[in-house]
C-alpha distance (Angstrom), angle and dihedral (degrees) to the residues before:
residue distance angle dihedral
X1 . . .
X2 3.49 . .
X3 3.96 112.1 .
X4 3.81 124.0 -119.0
X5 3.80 108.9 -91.5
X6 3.85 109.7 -125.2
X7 3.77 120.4 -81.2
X8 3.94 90.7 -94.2
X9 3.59 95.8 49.7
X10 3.68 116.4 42.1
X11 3.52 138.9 75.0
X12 3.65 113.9 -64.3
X13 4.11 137.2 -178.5
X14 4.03 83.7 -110.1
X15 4.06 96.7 44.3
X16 3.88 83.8 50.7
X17 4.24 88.7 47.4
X18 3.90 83.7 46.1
X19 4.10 92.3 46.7
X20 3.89 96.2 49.7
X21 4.22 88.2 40.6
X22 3.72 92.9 44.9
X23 4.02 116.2 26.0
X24 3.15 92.2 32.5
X25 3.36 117.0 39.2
X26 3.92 106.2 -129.3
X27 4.11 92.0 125.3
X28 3.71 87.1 107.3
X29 3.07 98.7 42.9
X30 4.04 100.0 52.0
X31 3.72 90.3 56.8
X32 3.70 94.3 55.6
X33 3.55 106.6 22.0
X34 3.47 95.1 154.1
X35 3.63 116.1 -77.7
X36 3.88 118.7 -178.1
X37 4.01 90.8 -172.1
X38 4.04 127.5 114.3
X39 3.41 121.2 -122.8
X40 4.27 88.3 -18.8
X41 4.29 108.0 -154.1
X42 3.57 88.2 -156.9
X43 4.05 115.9 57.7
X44 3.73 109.2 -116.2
X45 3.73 82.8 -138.3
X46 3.76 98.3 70.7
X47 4.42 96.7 37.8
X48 3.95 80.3 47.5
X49 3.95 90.8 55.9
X50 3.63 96.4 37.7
X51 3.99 83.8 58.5
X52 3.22 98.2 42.7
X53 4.09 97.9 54.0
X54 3.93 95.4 31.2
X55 3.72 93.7 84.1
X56 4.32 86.6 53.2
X57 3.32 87.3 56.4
X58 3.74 91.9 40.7
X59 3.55 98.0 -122.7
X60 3.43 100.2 130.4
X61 3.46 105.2 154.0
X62 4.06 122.4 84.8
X63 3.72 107.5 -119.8
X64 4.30 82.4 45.9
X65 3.79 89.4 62.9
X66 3.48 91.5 41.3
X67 4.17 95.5 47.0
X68 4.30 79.3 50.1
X69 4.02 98.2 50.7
X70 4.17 91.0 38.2
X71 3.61 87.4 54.1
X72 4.09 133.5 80.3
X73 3.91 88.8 -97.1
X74 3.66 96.2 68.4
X75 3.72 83.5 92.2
X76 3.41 93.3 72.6
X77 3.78 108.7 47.3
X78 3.39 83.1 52.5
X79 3.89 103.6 -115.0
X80 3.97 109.4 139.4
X81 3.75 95.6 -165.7
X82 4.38 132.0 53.4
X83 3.86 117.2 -145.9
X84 3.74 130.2 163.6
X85 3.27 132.5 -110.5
X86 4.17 98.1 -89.8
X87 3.96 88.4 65.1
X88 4.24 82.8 56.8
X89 3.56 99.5 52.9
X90 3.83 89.5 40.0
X91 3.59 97.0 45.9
X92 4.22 86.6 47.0
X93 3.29 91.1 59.4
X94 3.34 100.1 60.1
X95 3.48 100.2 30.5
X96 3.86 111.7 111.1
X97 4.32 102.7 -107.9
X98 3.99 85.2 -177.8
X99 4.29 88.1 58.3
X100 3.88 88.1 57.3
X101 3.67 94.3 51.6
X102 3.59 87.8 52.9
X103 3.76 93.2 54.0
X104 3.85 94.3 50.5
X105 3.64 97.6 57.7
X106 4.15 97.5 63.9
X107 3.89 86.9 44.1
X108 4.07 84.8 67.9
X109 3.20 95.1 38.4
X110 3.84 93.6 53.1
X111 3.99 88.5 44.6
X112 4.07 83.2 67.0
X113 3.66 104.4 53.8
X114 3.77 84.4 44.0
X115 3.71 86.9 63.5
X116 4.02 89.2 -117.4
X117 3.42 100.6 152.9
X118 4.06 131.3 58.8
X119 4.02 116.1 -92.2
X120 3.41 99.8 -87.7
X121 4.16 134.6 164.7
X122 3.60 92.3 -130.2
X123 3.87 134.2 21.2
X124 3.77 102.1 -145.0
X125 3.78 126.9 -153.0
X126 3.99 116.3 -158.4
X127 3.39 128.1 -161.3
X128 3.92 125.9 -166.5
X129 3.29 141.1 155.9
X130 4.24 141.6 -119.3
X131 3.45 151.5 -177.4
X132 3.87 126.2 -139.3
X133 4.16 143.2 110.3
X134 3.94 85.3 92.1
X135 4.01 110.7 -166.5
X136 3.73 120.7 178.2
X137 4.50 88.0 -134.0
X138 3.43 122.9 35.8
X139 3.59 114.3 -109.7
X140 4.03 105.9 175.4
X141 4.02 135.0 31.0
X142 4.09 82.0 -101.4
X143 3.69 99.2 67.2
X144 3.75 108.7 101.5
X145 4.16 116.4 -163.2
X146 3.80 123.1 -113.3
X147 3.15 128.2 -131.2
X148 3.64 134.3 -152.1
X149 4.61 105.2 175.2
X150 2.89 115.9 -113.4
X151 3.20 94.6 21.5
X152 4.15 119.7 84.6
X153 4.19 110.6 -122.5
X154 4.24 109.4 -46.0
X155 3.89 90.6 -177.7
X156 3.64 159.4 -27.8
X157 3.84 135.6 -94.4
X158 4.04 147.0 162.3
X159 3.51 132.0 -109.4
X160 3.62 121.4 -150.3
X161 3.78 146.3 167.1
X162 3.56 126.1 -133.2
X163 3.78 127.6 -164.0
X164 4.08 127.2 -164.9
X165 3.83 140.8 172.7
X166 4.34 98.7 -111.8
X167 3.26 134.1 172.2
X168 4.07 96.8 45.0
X169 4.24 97.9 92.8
X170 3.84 87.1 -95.6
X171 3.72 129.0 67.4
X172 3.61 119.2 -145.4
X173 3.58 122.1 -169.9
X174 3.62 114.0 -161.3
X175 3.97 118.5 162.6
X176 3.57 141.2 1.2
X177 3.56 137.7 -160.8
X178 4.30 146.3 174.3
X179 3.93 117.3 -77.8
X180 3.68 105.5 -72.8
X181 3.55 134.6 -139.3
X182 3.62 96.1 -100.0
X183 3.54 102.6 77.0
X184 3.86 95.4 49.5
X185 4.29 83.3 52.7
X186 3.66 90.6 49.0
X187 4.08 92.4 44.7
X188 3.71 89.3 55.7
X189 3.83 99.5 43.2
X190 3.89 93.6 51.0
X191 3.85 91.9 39.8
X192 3.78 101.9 119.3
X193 3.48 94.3 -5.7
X194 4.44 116.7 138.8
X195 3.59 106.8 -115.7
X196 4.12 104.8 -98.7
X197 3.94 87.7 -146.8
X198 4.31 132.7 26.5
X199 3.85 111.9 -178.5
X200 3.66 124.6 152.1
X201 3.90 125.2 -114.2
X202 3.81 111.7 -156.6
X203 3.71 99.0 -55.4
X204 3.52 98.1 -22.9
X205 4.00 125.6 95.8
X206 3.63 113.9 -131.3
X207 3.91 130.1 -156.2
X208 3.93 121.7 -167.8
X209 3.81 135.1 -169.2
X210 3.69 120.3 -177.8
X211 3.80 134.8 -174.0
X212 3.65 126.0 167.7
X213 3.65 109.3 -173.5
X214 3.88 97.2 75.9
X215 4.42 116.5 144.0
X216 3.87 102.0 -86.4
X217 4.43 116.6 -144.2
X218 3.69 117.0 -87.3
X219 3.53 87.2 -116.7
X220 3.91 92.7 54.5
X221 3.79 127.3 89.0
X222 3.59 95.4 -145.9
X223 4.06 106.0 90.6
X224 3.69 81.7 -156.8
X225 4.00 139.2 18.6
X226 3.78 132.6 -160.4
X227 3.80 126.3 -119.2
X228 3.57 125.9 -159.4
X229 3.76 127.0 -167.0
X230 3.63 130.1 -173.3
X231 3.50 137.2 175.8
X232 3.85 123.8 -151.6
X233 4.04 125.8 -163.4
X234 3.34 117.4 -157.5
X235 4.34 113.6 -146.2
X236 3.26 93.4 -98.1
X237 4.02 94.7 55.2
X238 4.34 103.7 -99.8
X239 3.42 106.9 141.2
X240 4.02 121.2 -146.1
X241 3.55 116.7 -162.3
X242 3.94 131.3 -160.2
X243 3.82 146.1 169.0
X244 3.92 123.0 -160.5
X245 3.71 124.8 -165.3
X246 3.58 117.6 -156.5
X247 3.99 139.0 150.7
X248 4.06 93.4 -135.2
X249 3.62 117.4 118.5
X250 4.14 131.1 -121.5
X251 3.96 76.4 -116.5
X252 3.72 102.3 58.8
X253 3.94 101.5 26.8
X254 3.99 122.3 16.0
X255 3.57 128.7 -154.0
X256 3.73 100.5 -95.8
X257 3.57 87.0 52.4
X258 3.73 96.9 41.0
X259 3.60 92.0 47.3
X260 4.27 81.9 54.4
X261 3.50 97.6 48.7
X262 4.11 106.4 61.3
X263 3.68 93.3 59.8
X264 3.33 93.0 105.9
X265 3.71 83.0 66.5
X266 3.96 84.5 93.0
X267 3.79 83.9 74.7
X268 4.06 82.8 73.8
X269 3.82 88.6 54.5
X270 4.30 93.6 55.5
X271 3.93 103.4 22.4
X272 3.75 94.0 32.9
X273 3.87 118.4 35.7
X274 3.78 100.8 6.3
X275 4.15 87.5 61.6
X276 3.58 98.7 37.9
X277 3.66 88.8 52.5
X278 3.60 103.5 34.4
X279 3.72 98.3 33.0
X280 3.38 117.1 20.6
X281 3.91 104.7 35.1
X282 3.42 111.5 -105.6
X283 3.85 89.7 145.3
X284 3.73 98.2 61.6
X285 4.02 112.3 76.3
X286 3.94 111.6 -137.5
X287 3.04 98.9 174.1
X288 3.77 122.9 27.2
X289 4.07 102.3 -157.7
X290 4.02 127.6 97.3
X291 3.70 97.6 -116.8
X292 3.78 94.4 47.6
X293 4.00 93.1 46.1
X294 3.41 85.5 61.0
X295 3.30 100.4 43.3
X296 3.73 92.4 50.3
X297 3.72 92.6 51.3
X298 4.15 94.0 54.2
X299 3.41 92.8 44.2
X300 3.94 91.7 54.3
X301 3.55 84.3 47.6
X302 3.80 104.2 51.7
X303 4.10 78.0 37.9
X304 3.48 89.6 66.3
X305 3.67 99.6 42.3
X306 3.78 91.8 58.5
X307 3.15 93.5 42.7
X308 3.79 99.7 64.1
X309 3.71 94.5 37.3
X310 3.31 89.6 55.1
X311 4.14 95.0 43.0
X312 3.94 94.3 37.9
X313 3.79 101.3 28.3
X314 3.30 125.1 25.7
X315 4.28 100.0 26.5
X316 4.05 90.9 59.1
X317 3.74 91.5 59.1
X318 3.85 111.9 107.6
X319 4.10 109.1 -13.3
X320 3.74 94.9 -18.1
X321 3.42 108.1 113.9
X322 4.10 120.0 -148.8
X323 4.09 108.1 -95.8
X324 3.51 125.1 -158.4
X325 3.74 118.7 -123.9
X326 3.81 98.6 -92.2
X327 3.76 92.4 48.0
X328 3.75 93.9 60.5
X329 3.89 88.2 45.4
X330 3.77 91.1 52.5
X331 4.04 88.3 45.7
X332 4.20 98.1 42.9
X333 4.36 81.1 43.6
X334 3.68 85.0 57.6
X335 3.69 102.5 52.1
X336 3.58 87.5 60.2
X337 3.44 98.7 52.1
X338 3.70 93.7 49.3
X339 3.64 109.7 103.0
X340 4.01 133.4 -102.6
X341 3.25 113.9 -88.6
X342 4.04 103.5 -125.3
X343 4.01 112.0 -126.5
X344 4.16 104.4 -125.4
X345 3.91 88.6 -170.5
């Protein structure tokens, strides 16, 4: 294991503030990160940066980040102000989720030209889906009811959609979103269509349909996008099923080899949902309101982002070795436990 660099070496909460203000160009953004409220008391600034490093620090629950800002280590991530854990779910409700989303984008995009990821034909961008933030009521428009036959309703849940850069040695996670229209299209196109393609994989038996004139998003450029779905049988007769959504052409990728190529898509599943939920507390609710679900969720995302550029990236330039994830929580934990320095003046 790597030992802990010295305190005015390593990784701290304020080298990370400096990193996403600096490097990566979010300065602007933190001091207007879209805050709907009148005449605020608390700077949305310093609630927005207390969300945004909680869930490094695993603290992802409210009352933890406000037991960490009303205590003596507030100094050192910088916030200059305590509040409680009211002012967070008030403030994320009125925070602007869409302004986030906006910010996250030009942080990938910046990550290329600075030759983040590995050289690589394509840079791949999968989107999948997932269930979690279980309540036993519902509490917001989101909440969708689960269902155990015969049994009536035995609980709620939300369904979201996560999208990340794959394929490029380092996963980036970057916005999420409810279950769009576009799978329900694609379900009822394909519905008792023949498969257009059978191959096998290994020992499975694959089937493929593929259309590519499917309604693109407004906000799109494509007037049309292509979905692929496959089906894959394992030997012993489970069935996997998939759809991928790309802008490639049958003339510069086929199905057999687009059906190959989002594999890395997996990545999603252990650097994307697995962390979020294991790690990082996407499971616990903090907030039970739309806006501040949503808000929640982006921040984690763009959370998680910067936090692996920063780990993977940026940290193991010059003597900095690369950490793992736990090292850098152990090392950001200890700058706030390290005590005041007393002013002699």
């Amino acid at each position: 294991m790597t030992a802990p660099s010295p305190a005015g070496n390593g990784p701290s909460p304020r080298r990370l503030g400096k990193y996403v203000t600096g490097p990566l160009r979010l300065k602007q953004f933190f001091r207007a990160p879209g805050d709907g409220r009148r005449q605020p008391p608390i700077p949305a600034q310093a609630l927005y940066w207390s969300l945004l490093i909680s869930p490094l620090l695993r603290e992802c629950r409210f009352p933890g980040v406000e037991a960490v800002v009303g205590s003596p280590a507030h100094s050192a991530l910088p916030v200059r102000t305590s509040f409680g854990d009211d002012a967070l779910g008030y403030c994320t409700e009125r925070l602007d989720a869409e302004a986030t989303r906006q910010a996250a984008a030009p942080v990938i995009i910046r990550a290329k030209r600075n030759q983040a990821f590995d050289p690589t034909a394509f840079i791949g961008l999968a989107l999948d889906g997932a269930t979690g933030a279980r309540c036993r009521r519902p509490g917001c428009p989101l909440c969708r009811p689960v269902r155990h036959p015969p049994q009536p309703v035995v609980g709620y849940r939300h369904h979201w959609a996560m999208i990340s850069v794959v394929g490029t040695g380092l996963a980036l996670p970057f916005d999420v979103e409810l279950y769009g229209p576009m799978l329900a299209a694609a379900q009822k196109r394909f519905r008792g269509q023949l498969p257009q393609r059978c191959f096998q994989d290994g020992q499975d038996r694959v089937e493929v349909r593929d259309a590519a004139d499917f309604d693109s998003w407004e906000t799109w450029r494509w007037e049309t996008v292509r979905v692929l779905r496959y089906r894959q049988y394992k030997p012993d007769g489970e069935g996997i099923e998939a759809y991928w959504l790309t802008h490639f052409s049958w003339g510069r990728v086929g199905s057999r080899t687009l059906y190959r190529l989002p594999k890395s898509r997996w990545e999603i599943e252990g650097q994307g949902f697995n962390e979020a939920k294991n790690r990082r507390g996407r499971e616990h609710i903090c907030h039970h309101e739309p806006n501040s679900l949503w808000l929640q969720w982006r921040i984690l995302v763009l959370a998680l982002t910067i936090e692996r550029l920063y780990r993977l990236r940026y940290l193991h330039r010059g003597a900095h070795p690369v950490r793992t994830a736990m090292e850098l929580v152990r090392l950001l934990r200890l700058c706030l436990a390290r005590p005041a320095r007393l002013d002699s003046s």
